[in-house]
C-alpha positions as CSV (number, residue, x, y, z in Angstrom):
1,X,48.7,142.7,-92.1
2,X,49.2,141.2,-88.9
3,X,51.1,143.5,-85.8
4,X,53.0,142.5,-82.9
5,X,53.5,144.8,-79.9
6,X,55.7,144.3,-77.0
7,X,54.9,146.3,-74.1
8,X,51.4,147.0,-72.5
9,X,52.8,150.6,-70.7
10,X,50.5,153.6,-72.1
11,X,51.8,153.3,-75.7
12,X,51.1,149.7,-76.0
13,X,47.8,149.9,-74.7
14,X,46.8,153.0,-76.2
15,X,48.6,151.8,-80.2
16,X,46.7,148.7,-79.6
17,X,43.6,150.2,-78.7
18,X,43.4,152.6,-82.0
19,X,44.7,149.8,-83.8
20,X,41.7,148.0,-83.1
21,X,39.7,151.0,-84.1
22,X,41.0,150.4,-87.4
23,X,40.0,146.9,-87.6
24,X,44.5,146.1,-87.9
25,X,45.0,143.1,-86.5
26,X,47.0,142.8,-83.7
27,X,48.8,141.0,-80.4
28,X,49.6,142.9,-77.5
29,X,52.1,140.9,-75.6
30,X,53.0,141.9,-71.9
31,X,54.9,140.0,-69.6
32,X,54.3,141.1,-66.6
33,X,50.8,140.1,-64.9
34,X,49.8,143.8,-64.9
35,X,49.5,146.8,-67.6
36,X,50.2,150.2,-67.3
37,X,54.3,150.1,-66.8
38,X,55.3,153.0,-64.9
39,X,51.4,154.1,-64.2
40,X,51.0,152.2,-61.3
41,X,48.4,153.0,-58.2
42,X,48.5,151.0,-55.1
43,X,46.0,150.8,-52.5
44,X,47.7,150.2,-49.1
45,X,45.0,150.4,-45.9
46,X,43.6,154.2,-46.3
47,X,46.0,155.5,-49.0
48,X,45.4,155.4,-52.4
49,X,49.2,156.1,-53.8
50,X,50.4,156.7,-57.0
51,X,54.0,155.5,-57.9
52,X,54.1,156.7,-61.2
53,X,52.3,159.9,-62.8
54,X,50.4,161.9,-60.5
55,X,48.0,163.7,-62.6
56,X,46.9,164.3,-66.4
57,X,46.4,167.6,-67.9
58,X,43.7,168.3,-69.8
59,X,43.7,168.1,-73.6
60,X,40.9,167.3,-76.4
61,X,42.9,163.6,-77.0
62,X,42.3,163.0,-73.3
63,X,39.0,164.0,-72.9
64,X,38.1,162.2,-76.3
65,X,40.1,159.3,-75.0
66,X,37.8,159.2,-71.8
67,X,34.3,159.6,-73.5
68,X,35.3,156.6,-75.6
69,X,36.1,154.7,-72.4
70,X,33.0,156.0,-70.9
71,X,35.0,157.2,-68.0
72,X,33.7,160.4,-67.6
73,X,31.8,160.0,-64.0
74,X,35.4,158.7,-62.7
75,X,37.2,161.9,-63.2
76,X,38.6,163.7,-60.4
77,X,40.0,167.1,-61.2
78,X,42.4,168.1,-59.0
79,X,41.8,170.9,-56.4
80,X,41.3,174.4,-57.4
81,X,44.8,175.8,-55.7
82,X,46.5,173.2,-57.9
83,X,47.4,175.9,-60.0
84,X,49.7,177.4,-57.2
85,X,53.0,175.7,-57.8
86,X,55.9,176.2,-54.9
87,X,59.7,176.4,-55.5
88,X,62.5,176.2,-52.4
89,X,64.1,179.5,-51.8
90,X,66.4,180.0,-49.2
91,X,65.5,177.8,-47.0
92,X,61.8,178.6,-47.2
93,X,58.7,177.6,-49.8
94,X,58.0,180.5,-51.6
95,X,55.6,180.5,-54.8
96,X,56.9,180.2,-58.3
97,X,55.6,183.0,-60.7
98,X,52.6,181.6,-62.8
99,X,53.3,183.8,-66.3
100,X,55.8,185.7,-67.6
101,X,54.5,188.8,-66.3
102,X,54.3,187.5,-62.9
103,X,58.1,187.0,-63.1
104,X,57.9,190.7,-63.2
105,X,55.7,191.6,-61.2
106,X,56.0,189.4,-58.2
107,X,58.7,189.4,-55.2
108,X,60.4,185.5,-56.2
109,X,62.7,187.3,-58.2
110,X,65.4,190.3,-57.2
111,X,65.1,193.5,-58.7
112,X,68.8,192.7,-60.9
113,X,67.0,189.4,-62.1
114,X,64.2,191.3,-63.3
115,X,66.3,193.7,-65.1
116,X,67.8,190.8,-66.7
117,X,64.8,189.6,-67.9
118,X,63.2,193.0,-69.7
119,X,66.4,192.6,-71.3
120,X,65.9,189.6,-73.2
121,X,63.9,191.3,-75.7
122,X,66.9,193.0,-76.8
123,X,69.0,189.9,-77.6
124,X,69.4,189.0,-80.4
125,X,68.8,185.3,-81.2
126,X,71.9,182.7,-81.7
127,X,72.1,179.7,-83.4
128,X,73.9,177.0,-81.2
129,X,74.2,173.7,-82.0
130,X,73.2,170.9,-79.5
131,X,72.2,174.0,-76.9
132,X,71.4,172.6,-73.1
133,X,67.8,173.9,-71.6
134,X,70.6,176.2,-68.8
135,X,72.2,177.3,-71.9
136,X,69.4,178.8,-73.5
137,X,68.0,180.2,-70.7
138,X,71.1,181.3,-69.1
139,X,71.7,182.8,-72.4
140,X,68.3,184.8,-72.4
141,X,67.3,185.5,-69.1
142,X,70.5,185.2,-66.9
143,X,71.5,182.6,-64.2
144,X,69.1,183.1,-61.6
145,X,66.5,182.4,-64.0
146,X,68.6,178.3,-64.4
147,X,69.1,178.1,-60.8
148,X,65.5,178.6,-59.5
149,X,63.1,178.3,-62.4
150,X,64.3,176.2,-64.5
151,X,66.2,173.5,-62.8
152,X,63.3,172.9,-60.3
153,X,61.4,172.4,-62.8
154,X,63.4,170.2,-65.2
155,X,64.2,167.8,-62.3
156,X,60.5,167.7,-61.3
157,X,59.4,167.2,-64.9
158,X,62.0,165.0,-66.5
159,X,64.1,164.1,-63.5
160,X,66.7,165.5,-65.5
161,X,69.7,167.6,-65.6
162,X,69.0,171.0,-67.8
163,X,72.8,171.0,-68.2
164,X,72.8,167.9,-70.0
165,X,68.6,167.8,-72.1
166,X,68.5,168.9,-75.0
167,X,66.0,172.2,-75.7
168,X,65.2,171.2,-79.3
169,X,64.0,168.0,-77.7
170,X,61.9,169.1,-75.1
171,X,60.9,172.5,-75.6
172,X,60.7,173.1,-79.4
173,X,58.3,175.7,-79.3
174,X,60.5,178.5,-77.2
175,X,63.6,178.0,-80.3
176,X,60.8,178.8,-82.5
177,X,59.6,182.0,-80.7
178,X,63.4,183.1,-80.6
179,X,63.4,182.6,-84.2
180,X,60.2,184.0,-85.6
181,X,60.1,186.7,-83.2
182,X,63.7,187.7,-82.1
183,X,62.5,187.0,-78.7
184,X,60.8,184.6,-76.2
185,X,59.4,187.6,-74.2
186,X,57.9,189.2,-78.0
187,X,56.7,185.6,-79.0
188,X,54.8,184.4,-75.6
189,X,53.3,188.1,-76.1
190,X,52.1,186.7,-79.7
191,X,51.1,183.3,-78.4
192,X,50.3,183.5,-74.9
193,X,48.7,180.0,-74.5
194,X,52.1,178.5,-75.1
195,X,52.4,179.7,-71.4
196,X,49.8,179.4,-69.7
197,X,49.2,176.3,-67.6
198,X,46.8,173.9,-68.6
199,X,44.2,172.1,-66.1
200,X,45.2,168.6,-63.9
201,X,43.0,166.0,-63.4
202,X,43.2,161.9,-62.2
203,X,40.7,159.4,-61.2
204,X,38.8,158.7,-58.4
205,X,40.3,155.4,-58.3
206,X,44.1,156.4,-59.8
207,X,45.7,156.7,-62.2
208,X,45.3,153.0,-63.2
209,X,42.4,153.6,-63.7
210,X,43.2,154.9,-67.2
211,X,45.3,151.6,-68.7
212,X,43.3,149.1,-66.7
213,X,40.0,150.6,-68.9
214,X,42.0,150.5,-72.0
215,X,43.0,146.9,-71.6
216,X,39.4,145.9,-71.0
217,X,38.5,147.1,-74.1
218,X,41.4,145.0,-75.9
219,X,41.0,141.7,-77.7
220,X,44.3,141.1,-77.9
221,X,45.9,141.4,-75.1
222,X,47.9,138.7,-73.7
223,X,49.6,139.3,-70.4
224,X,52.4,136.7,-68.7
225,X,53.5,136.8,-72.4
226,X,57.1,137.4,-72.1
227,X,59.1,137.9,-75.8
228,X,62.4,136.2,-75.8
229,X,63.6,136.1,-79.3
230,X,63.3,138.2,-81.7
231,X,64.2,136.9,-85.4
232,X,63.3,137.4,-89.2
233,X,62.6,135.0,-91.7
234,X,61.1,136.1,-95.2
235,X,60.6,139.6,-94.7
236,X,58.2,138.4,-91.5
237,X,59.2,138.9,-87.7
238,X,59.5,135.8,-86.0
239,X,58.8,135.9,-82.2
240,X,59.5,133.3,-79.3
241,X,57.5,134.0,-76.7
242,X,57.1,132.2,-73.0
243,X,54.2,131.6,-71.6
244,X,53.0,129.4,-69.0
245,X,55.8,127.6,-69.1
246,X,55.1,127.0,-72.5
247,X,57.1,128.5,-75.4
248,X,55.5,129.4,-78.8
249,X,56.4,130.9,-82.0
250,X,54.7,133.2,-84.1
251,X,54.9,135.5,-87.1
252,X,54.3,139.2,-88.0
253,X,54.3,141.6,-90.4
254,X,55.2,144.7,-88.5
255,X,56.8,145.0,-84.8
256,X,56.4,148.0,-82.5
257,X,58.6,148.2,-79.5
258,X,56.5,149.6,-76.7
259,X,59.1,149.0,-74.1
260,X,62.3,150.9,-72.0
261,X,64.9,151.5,-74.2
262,X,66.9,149.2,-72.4
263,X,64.5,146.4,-72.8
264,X,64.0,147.2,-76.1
265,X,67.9,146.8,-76.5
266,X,68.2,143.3,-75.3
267,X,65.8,142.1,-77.4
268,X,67.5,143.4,-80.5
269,X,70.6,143.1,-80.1
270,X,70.8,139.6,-82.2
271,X,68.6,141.1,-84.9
272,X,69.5,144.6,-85.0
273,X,72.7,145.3,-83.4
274,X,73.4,148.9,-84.4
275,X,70.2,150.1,-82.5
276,X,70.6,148.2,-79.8
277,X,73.8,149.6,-78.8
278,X,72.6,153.1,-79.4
279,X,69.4,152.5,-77.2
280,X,72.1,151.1,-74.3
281,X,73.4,154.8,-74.0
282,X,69.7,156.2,-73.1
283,X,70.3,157.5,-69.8
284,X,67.5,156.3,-67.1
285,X,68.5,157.7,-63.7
286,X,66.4,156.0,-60.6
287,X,63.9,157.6,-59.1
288,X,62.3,156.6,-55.5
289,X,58.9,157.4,-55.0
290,X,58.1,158.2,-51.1
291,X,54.7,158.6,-49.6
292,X,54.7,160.3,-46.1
293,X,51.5,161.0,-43.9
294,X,51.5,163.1,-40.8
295,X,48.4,164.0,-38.2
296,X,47.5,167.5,-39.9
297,X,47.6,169.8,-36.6
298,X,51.2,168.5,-36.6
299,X,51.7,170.5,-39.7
300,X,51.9,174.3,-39.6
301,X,52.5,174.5,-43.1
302,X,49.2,175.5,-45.0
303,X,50.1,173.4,-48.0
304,X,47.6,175.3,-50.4
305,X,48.8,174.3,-54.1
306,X,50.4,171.9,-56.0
307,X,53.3,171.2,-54.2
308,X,57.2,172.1,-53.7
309,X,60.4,171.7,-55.6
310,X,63.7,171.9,-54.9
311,X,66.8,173.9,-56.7
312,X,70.1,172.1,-56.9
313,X,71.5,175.5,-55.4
314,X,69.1,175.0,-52.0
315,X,71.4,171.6,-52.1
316,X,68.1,169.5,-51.1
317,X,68.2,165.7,-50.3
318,X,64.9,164.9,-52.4
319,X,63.9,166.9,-55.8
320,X,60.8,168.1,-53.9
321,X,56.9,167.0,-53.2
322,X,53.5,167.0,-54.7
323,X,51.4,167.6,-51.6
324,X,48.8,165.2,-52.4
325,X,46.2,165.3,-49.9
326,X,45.8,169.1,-51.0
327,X,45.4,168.1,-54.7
328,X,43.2,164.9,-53.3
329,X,41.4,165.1,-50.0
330,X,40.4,161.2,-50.1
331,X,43.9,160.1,-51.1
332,X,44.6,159.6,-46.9
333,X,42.6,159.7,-43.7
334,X,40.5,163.2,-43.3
335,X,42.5,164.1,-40.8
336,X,46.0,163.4,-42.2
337,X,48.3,165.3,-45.1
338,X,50.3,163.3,-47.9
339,X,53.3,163.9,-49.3
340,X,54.9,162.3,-52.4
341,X,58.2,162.8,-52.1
342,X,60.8,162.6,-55.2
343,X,64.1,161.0,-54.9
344,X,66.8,160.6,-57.1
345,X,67.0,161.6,-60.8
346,X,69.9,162.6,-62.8
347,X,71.4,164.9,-60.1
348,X,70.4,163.3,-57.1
349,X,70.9,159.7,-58.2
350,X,72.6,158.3,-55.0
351,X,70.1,159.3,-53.0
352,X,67.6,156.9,-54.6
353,X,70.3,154.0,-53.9
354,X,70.4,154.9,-49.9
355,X,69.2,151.8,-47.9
356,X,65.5,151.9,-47.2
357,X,65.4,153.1,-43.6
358,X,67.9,156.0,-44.4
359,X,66.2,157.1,-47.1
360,X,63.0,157.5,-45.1
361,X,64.9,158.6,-42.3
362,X,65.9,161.9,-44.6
363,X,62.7,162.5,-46.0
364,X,61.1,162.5,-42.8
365,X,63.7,165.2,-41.5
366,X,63.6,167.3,-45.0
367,X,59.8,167.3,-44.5
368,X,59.3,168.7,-41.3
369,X,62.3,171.3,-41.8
370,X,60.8,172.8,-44.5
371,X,57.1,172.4,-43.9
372,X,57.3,173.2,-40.2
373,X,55.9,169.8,-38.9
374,X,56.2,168.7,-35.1
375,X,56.1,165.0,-35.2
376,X,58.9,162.1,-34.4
377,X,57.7,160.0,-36.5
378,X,55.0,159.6,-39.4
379,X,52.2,158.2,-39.2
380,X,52.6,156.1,-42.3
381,X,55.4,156.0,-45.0
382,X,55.8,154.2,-48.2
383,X,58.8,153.8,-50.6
384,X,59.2,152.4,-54.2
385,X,62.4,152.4,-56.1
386,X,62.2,153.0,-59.7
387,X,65.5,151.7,-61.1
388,X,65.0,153.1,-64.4
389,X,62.6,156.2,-64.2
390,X,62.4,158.4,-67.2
391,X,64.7,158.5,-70.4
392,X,66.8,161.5,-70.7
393,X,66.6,163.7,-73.5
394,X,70.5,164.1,-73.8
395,X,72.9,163.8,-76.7
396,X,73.2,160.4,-76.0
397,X,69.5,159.8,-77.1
398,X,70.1,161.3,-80.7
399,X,71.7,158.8,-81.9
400,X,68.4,156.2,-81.0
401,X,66.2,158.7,-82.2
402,X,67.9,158.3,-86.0
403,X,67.9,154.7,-86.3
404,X,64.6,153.9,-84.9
405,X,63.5,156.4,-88.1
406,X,65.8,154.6,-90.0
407,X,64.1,150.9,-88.7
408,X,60.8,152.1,-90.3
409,X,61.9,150.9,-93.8
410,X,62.3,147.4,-91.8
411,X,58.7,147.6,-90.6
412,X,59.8,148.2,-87.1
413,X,58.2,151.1,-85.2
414,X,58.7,152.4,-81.7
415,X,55.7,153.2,-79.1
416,X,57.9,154.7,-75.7
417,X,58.4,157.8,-73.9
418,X,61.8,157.8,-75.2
419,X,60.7,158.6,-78.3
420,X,57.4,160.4,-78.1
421,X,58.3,162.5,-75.1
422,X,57.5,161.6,-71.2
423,X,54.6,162.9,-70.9
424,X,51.2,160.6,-71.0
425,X,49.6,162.4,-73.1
426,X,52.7,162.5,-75.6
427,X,52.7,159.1,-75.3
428,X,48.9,158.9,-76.2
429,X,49.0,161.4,-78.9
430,X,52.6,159.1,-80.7
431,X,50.8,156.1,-80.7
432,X,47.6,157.3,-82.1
433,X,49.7,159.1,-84.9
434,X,51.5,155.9,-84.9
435,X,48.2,153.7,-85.8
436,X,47.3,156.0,-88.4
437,X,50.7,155.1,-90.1
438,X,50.5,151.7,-89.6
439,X,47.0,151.9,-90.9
440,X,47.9,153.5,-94.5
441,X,50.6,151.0,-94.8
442,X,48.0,148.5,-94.8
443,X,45.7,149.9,-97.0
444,X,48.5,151.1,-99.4
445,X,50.0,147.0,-99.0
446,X,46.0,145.9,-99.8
447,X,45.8,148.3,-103.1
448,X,49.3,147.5,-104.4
C-alpha cells in the first residue's frame, strides 16, 4: 500500500510520522517551503513571537510524542501564575473563576447569578436538537453565565460565536454529564477532572519547534511540492504535482487530505464534487495576530497570569491577550512586557480587515486603557493576518463531517482541525488513530 498526504500542518506531519512507525509507505507533499501551517514562530530582533498556537497542554500523547523526538531538554513550561486566567468586566480585568466552586465562592459573579447556578441541579435535562454552546448554558446556568464565561472563552478558544458552535461538537462530555447525571453541577461533582485545568507548556525555541523536529525525522517529506490535480484511474489516486518547475505524476493507493477545508475543496471538486461543495460552507473567520511591547515601568498593570479576554457585552475592539512575557520572561527584552493581542474571529471579523496602521493604532489604545499603561507609542509591534484562522464548528460543518465518513469507503481519509477538533493535541491524537486505521487496512489488504 502506498499513501499520499497533502498538507505538512501538525496532522500531516504527525500521520506521516506514525505512519512511518508502521513501516506504511508514504509521501508527504507540502507546498509551501515550510511545515507546520498555522504553527508558525518568528524570530524578529529580541522577540521570539508566536503567530499561531501559544502553548500545549500537557497530556501522556504529548509527552510520549516528545521523548520519541528527544525533545525533552527543550521544554519550557509556562510560568506558575499561568493558571490565573483574566476575563474583562466592566471596564476592568478581573479573574475568571478556576472551578465550579469558585463560581460560587468568589466575587466575579453577582449574588442573583450565583443563585442561578445552585439551581441548575434542579433542572431537569432536555433534549434539543442542534443546541448552540449559549443555548445550553443559557439553558442551565442563566445569561450571565453566556455573556461573561462562556463567550470569552469560546471566542479565545475557537474564535467562534457560541451562538452559532455546536455543543455536541465541541464539548461532548458536559451533554453526557446532563444525561447520566441529571446535571452538570452533580456530574463535574462525579468527575471532577473533566474540570480542572490541565498544565501549558512550549519550547524554548517556539512552538516550531515541535513540527520542524517531526519533519526531521521524516523520509518522506517533500516540500515545494504543490498537488494540482487530483484524479482516479483503476481504483488508484492519480496526482499532478508541481515542483520545481517541473510537473510529475504519480499513483496511490490511499489519499489523506491534511489541508484547510477550503483547500481541500479546490482540489476535489473535479473528483469529488459533492464534498467539495460541502467543505466550501466551513466557516474560517480571519484572525490578526498582534504583538505589542512596552518599557515595563510604563505598565501599572501587574499582569500575573495567563492573560485577558474580552466579552462581546464589554463591546471590545480585539477578543483579548495572552500576556506573554508573564507566561515567557525571554520571549522580549528583560525589561519589556509582551502582549499577543487577538483580532477578528467570527464576531469581530471586520476588525481583522482594518488597514494595518489602524489596526495597531486600536490595539495600542485598547492596551493601555485597560492595562493602565503610560506610553505614546510602543516600543515594538508586530501584526499578521490570518485570512482563514480556525474552522467553525457550526451546522454548516455537519454536512463535511458526513461525507468525509462516507469518502472512507473510497480510500480517502481526512487529517485537519476541521475534523479532529482545533486543538494540537486533537490533531495529534486524530492522526495517530488515523495511522492505526490505515495500518489494519493494509495488513487486512496483505492477508486477503
Amino acid at each position: 500500500m502506498r499513501v499520499a498526504i497533502i498538507g505538512a500542518g501538525i496532522s500531516g506531519l504527525s500521520l506521516a510520522y506514525y505512519l512511518q512507525k508502521f513501516g506504511v509507505a508514504y509521501d508527504l507533499l507540502e507546498a509551501s517551503a515550510q511545515v507546520g501551517g498555522n504553527i508558525r514562530t518568528e524570530r524578529v530582533n529580541d522577540y521570539l513571537l508566536e503567530l499561531g498556537p501559544n502553548t500545549l497542554q500537557t497530556s501522556p500523547e504529548l509527552s510520549e510524542l516528545v521523548c520519541e523526538l528527544k525533545l525533552e531538554q527543550e521544554v519550557q513550561p509556562t510560568a506558575p501564575q499561568s493558571s490565573d486566567r483574566f476575563v474583562l468586566r466592566n471596564g476592568t480585568v478581573q479573574q475568571l473563576p478556576a472551578s465550579p466552586l469558585a463560581f460560587l465562592t468568589q466575587d466575579f459573579f453577582s449574588w442573583h447569578t450565583k443563585q442561578r447556578i445552585l439551581q441548575e441541579k434542579d433542572i431537569p435535562p432536555a433534549d434539543v436538537r442542534d443546541e448552540t454552546l449559549a443555548q445550553f448554558f443559557e439553558r442551565r446556568f442563566g445569561r450571565d453565565v453566556v455573556d461573561y464565561a462562556v463567550d470569552p472563552l469560546v471566542t479565545g478558544i475557537f474564535a467562534g460565536d457560541p451562538n452559532k458552535i455546536l455543543l455536541d461538537k465541541v464539548l461532548p462530555s458536559l451533554k453526557l454529564l446532563e444525561t447520566k447525571y441529571g446535571s452538570v453541577l452533580k456530574g463535574l461533582a462525579k468527575h471532577p477532572a473533566v474540570a480542572k485545568r490541565k498544565e501549558t507548556f512550549s519550547f524554548k525555541g517556539g512552538m516550531g519547534t515541535l513540527p520542524e523536529a517531526i519533519a526531521d525525522k521524516l523520509i518522506s517529506l517533500h516540500l515545494e511540492h504543490r498537488v494540482e490535480v487530483i484524479a482516479r484511474s483503476q481504483g488508484k489516486y492519480v496526482l499532478s504535482c508541481a515542483s520545481s518547475g517541473d510537473n510529475d505524476t504519480e499513483e496511490y493507493d490511499l489519499l489523506v487530505l491534511a489541508l484547510p477545508a477550503h483547500q481541500a475543496a479546490d482540489l476535489l471538486q473535479f473528483t469529488f464534487p459533492g464534498i467539495a461543495a460541502a467543505l466550501h460552507n466551513i466557516n474560517y473567520p480571519p484572525m490578526a495576530v498582534v504583538h505589542t511591547a512596552y518599557n515595563r515601568r510604563e505598565v501599572e498593570h501587574p499582569l500575573c497570569g495567563f492573560g485577558a479576554l474580552h466579552p462581546q457585552a464589554e463591546a471590545p475592539f480585539a477578543a483579548g491577550s495572552i500576556w506573554t512575557s508573564s507566561l515567557f520572561p525571554d520571549r522580549c527584552r528583560p525589561h519589556e512586557v509582551l502582549f499577543t493581542t487577538f483580532v477578528g474571529g467570527t464576531k469581530y471579523a471586520s476588525h481583522a480587515h482594518m488597514p494595518p496602521e489602524q489596526l495597531l493604532s486600536k490595539v495600542h489604545r485598547e492596551l493601555c486603557s485597560t492595562y493602565a499603561i503610560h506610553s505614546e507609542a510602543p516600543a515594538f509591534q508586530h501584526l499578521h493576518v490570518w485570512e482563514h484562522a480556525l474552522p467553525q464548528y457550526d451546522l454548516y460543518i455537519e454536512d463535511a463531517h458526513q461525507m468525509a465518513r462516507q469518502m472512507e469507503q473510497e480510500a480517502l481519509y481526512i487529517a485537519a482541525n476541521w475534523q479532529a477538533g482545533v486543538s494540537v493535541l486533537a490533531c495529534i491524537r486524530h492522526a495517530k488513530e488515523l495511522a492505526r486505521k490505515i495500518n489494519l487496512k493494509r495488513a487486512n489488504a496483505h492477508n486477503s
